[in-house]
MOPAC internal coordinates of N, CA, C and O (Angstrom, degrees):
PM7 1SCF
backbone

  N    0.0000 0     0.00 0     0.00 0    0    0    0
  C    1.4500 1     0.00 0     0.00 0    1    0    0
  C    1.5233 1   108.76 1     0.00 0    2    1    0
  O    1.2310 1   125.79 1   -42.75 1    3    2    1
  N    1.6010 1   106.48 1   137.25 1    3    2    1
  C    1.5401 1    99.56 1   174.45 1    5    3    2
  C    1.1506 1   130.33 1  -106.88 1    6    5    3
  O    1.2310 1   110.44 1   -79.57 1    7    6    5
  N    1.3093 1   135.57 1   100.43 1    7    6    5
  C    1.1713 1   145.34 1  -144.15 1    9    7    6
  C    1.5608 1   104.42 1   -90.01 1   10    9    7
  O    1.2310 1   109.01 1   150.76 1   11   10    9
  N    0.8730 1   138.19 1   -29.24 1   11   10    9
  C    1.5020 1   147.49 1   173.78 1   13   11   10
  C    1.3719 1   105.68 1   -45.87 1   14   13   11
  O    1.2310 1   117.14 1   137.93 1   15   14   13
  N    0.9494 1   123.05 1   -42.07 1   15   14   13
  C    1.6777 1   134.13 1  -172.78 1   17   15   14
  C    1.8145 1   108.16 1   -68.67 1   18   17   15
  O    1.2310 1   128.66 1   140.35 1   19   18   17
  N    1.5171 1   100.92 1   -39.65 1   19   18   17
  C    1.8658 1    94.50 1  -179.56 1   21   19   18
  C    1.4324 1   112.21 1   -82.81 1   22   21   19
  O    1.2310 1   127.13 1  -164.78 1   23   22   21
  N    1.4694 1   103.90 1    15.22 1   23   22   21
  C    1.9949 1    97.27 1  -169.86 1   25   23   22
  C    1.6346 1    95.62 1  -139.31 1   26   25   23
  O    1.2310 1   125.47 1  -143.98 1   27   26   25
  N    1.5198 1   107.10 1    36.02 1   27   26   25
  C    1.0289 1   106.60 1   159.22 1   29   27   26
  C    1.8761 1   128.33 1   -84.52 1   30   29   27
  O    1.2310 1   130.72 1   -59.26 1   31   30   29
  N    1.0414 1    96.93 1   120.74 1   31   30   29
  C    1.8411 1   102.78 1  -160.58 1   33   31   30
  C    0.9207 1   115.23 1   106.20 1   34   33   31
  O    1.2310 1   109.34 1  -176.94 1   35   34   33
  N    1.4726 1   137.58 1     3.06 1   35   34   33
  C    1.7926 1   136.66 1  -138.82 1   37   35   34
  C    1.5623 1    84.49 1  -137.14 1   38   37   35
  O    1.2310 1   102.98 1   163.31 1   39   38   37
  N    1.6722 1   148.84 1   -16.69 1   39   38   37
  C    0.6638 1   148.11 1   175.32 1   41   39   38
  C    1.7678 1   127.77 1   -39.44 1   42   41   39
  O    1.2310 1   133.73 1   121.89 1   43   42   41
  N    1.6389 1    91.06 1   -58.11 1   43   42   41
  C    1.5139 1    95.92 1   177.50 1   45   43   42
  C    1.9913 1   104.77 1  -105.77 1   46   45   43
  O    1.2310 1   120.27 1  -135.51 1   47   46   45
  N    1.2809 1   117.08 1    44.49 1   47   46   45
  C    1.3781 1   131.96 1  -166.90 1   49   47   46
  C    1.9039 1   111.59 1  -109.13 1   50   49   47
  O    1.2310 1   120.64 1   -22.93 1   51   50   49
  N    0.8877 1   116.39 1   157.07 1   51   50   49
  C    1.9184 1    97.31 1  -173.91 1   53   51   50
  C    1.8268 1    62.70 1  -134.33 1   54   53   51
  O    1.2310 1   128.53 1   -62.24 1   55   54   53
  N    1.7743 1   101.17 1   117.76 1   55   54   53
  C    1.3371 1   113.04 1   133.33 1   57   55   54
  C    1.2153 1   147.25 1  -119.45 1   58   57   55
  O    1.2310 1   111.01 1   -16.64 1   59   58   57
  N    1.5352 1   134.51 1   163.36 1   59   58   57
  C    1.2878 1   139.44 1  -112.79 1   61   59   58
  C    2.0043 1    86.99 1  -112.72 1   62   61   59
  O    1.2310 1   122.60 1   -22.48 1   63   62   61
  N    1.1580 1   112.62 1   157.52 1   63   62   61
  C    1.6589 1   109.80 1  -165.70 1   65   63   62
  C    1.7427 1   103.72 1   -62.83 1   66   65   63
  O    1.2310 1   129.15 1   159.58 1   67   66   65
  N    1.6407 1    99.98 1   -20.42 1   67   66   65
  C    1.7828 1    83.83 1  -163.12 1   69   67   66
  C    2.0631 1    88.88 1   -93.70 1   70   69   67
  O    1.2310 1   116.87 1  -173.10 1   71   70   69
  N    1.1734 1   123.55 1     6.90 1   71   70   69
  C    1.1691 1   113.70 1   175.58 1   73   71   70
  C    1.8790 1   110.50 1  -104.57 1   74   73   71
  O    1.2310 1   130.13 1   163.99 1   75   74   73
  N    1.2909 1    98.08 1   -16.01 1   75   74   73
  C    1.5473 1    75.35 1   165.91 1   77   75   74
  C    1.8338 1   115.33 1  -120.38 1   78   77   75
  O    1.2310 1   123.82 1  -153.56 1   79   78   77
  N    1.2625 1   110.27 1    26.44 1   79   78   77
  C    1.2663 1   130.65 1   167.53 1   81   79   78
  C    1.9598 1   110.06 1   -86.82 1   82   81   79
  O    1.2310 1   132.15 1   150.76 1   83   82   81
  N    1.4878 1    94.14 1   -29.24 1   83   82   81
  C    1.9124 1   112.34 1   171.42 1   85   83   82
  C    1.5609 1    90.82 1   -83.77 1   86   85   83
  O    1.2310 1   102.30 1   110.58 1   87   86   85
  N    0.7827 1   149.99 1   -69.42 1   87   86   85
  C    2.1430 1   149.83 1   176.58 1   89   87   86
  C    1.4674 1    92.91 1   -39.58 1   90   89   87
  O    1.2310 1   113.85 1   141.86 1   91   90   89
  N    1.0830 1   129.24 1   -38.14 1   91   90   89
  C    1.6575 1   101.91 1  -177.37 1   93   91   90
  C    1.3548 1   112.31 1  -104.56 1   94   93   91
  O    1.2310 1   120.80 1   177.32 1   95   94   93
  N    1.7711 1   116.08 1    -2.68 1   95   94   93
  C    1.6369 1   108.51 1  -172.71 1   97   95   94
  C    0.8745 1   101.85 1    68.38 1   98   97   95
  O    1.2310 1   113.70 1  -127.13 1   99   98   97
  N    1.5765 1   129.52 1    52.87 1   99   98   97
  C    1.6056 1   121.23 1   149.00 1  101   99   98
  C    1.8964 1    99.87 1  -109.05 1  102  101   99
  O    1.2310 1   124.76 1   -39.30 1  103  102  101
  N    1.2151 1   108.47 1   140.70 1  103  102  101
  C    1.6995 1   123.73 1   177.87 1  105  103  102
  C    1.8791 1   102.41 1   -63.45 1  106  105  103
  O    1.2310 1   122.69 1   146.14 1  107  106  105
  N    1.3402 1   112.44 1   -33.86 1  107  106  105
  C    1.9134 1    92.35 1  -179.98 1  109  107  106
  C    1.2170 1    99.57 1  -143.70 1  110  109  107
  O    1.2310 1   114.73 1    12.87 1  111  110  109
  N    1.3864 1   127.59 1  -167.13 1  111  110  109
  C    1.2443 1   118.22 1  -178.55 1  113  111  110
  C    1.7948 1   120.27 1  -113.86 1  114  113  111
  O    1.2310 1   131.94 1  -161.48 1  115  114  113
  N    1.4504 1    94.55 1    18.52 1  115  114  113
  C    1.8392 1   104.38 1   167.88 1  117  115  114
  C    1.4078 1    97.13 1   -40.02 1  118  117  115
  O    1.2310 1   118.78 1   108.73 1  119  118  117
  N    1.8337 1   119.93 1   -71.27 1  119  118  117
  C    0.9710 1   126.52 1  -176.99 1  121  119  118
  C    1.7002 1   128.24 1    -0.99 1  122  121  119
  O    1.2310 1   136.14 1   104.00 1  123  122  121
  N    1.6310 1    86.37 1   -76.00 1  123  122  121
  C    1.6149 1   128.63 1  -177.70 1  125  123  122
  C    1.6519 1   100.05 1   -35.38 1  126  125  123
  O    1.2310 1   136.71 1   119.91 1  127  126  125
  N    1.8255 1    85.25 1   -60.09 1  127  126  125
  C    1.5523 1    81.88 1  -160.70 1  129  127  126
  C    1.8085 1   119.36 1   -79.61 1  130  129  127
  O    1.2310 1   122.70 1   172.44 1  131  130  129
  N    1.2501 1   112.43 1    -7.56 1  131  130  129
  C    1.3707 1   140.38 1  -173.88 1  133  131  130
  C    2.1295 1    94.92 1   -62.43 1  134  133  131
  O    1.2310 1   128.18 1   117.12 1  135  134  133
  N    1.6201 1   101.86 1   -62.88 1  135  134  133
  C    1.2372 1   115.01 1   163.88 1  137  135  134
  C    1.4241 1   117.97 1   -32.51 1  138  137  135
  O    1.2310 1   129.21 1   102.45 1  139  138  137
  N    1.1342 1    99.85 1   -77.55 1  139  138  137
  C    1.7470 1   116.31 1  -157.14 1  141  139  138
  C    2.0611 1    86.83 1   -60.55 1  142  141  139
  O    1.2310 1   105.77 1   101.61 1  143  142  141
  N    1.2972 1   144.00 1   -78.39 1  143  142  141
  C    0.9770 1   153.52 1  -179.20 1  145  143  142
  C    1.6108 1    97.25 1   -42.17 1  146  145  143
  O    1.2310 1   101.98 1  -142.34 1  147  146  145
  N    0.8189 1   150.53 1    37.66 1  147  146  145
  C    1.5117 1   152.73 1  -152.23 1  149  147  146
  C    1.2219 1   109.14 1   178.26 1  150  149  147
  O    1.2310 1   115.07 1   169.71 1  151  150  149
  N    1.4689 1   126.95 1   -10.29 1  151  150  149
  C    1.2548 1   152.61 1  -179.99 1  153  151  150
  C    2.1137 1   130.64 1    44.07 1  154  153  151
  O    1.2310 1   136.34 1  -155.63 1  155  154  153
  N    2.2212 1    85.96 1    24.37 1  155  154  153
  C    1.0728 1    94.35 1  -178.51 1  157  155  154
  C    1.6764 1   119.21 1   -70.66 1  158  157  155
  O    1.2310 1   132.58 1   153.30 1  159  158  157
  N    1.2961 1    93.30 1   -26.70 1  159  158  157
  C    1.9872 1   103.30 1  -178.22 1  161  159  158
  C    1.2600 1   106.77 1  -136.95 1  162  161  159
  O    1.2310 1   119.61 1   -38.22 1  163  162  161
  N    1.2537 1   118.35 1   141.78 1  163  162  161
  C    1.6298 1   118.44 1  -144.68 1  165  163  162
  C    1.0534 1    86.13 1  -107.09 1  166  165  163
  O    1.2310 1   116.69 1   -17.56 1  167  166  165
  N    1.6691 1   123.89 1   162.44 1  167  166  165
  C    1.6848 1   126.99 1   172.75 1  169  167  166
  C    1.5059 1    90.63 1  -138.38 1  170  169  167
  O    1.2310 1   123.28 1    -5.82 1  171  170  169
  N    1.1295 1   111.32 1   174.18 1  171  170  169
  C    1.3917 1   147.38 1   165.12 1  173  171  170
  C    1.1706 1   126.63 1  -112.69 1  174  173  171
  O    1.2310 1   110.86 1   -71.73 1  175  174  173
  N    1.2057 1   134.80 1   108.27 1  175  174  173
  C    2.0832 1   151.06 1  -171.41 1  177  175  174
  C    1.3186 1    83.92 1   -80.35 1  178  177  175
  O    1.2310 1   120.41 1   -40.62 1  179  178  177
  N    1.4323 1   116.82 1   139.38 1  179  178  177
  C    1.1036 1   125.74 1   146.51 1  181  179  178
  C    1.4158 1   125.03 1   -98.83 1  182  181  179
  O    1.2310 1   116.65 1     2.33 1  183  182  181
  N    1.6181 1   123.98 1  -177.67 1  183  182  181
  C    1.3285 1   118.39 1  -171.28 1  185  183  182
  C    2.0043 1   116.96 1   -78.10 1  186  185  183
  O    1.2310 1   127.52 1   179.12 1  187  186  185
  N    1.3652 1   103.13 1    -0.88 1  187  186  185
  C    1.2685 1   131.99 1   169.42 1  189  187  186
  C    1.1993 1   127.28 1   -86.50 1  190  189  187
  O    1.2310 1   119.48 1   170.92 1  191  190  189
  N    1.8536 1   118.60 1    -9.08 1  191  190  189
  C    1.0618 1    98.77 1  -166.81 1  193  191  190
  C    1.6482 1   123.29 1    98.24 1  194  193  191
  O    1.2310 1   113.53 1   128.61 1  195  194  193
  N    1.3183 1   129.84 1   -51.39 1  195  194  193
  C    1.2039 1   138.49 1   156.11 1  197  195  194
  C    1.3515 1   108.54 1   -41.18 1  198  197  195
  O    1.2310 1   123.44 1   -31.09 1  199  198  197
  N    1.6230 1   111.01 1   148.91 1  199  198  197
  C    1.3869 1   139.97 1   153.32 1  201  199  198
  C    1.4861 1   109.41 1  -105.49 1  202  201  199
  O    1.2310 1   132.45 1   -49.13 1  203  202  201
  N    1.7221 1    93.55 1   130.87 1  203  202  201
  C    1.3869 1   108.71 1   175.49 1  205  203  202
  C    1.7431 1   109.82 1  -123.38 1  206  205  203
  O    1.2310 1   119.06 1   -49.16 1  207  206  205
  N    1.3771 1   119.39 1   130.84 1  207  206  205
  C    1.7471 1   102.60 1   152.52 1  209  207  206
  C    1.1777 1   124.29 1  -121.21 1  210  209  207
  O    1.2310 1   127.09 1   -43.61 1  211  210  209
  N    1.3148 1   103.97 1   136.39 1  211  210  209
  C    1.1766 1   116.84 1   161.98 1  213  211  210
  C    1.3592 1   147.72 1   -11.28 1  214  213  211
  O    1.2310 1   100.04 1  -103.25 1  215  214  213
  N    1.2460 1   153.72 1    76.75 1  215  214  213
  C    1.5107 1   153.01 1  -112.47 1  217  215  214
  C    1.7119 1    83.95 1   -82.12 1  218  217  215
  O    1.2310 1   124.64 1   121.98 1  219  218  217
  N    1.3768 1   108.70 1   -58.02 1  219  218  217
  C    1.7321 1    90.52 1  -173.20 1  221  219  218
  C    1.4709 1   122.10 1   -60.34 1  222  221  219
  O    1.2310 1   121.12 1   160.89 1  223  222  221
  N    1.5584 1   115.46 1   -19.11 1  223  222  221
  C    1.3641 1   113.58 1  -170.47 1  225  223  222
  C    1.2934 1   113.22 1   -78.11 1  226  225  223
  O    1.2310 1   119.84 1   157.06 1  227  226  225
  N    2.0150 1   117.92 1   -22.94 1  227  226  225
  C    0.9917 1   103.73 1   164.94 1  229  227  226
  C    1.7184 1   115.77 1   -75.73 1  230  229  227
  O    1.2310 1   109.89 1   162.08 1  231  230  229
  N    0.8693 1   136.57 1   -17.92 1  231  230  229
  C    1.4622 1   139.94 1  -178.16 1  233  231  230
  C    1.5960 1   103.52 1   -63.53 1  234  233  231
  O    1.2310 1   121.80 1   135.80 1  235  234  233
  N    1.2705 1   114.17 1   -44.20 1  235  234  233
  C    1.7974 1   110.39 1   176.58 1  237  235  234
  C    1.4630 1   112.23 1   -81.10 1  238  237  235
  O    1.2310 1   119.86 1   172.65 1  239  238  237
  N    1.5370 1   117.87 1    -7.35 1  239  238  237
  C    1.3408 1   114.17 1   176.08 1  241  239  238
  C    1.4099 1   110.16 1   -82.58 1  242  241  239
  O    1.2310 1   124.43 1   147.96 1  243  242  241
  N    1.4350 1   109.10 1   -32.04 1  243  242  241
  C    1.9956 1   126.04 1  -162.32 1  245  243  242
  C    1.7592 1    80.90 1   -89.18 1  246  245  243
  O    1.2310 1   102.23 1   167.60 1  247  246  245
  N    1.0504 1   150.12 1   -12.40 1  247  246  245
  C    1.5606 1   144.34 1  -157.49 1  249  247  246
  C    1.6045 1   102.02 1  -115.61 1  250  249  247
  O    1.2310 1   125.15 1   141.85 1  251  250  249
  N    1.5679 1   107.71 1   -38.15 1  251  250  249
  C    1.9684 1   100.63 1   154.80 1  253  251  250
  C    1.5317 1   117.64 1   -79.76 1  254  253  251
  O    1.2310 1   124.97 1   165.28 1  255  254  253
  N    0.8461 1   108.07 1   -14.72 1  255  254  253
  C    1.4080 1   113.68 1  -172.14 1  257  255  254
  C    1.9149 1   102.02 1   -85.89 1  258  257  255
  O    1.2310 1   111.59 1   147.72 1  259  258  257
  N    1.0100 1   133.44 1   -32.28 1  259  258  257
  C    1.2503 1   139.43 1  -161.85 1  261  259  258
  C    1.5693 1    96.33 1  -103.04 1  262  261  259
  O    1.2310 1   110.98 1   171.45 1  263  262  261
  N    1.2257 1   134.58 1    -8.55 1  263  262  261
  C    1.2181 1   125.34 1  -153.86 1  265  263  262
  C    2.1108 1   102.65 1   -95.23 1  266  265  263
  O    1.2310 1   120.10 1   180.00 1  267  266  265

């Protein structure tokens, strides 16, 4: 599967855990956070409290992951 193709534009994009938990086909975002706390895909805290990632960071995560 080529995943490069659904994160086109999403590169320079900060998305939200339940939107890139939908990019990998995971059902909730335990997943997400299982990752990021696991320190396979990096996020960003905001001053709110929110988690954001990085559109490219998921692209280098889906690019070890595919390899």
């Amino acid at each position: 599967m080529d995943y490069a193709n659904t994160l086109v534009g999403f590169r320079h994009a900060f998305l939200t855990r339940k939107e890139t938990a939908a990019h990998l086909g995971y059902k909730d975002t335990r997943s997400i956070d299982r990752l990021i706390s696991s320190g396979e895909l990096k996020a960003i805290k905001l001053d709110t409290g929110s988690v954001r990632i990085y559109g490219k960071e998921l692209e280098k995560f889906l690019a070890r992951r595919c390899k």
